[in-house]
C-alpha positions in Angstrom: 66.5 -160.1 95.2 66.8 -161.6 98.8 68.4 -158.4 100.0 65.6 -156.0 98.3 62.9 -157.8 100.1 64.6 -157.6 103.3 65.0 -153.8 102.5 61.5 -153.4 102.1 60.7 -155.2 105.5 62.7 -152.9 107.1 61.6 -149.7 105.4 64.8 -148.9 105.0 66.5 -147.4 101.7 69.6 -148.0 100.2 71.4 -145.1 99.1 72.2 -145.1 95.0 75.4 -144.0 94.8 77.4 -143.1 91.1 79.8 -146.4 91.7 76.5 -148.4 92.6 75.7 -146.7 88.8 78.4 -147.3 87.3 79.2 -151.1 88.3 75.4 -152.1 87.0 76.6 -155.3 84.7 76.0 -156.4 81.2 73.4 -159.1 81.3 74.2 -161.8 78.9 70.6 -162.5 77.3 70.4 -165.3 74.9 67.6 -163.7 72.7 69.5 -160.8 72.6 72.5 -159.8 70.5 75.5 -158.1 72.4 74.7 -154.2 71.3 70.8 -154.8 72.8 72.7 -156.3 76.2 74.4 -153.0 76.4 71.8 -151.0 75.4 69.3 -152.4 78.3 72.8 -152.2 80.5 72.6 -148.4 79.8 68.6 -148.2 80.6 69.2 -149.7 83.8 72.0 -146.4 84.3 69.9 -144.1 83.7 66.7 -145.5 85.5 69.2 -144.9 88.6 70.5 -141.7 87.8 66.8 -140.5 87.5 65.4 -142.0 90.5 68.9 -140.5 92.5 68.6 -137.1 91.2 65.1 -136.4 90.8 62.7 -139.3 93.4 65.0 -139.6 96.0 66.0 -142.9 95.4 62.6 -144.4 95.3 60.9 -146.7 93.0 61.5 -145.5 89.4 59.8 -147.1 86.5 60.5 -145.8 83.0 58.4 -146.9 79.6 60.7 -146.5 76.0 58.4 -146.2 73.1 60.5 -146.7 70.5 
């Protein structure tokens, strides 16, 4: 988080790359069971492929109505 806000103060960008992508972790959450871990895993990939392909790498926020 540290290393966000310092992004921000410098208006500078970081570059989302397909290992950056790839190498987003598994989250352990207690409330949740293993297959919802990986499915929010999986969200978090493709919230990043969207936002590299199609906004530049800016701010992405996505909404699942399920």
């Amino acid at each position: 988080m540290e290393q966000l806000s310092q992004a921000r103060k410098k208006d500078r960008v970081f570059e989302i790359t397909n290992t950056a992508i790839e190498r987003v972790p598994v989250v352990k959450t207690p409330l949740f069971s293993d297959l919802q871990n990986n499915f929010l895993a999986s969200l978090h990939r493709e919230v990043l492929r969207i936002a590299k392909l199609e906004n530049a790498g800016k701010e992405v926020a996505l909404v699942r109505i399920a």
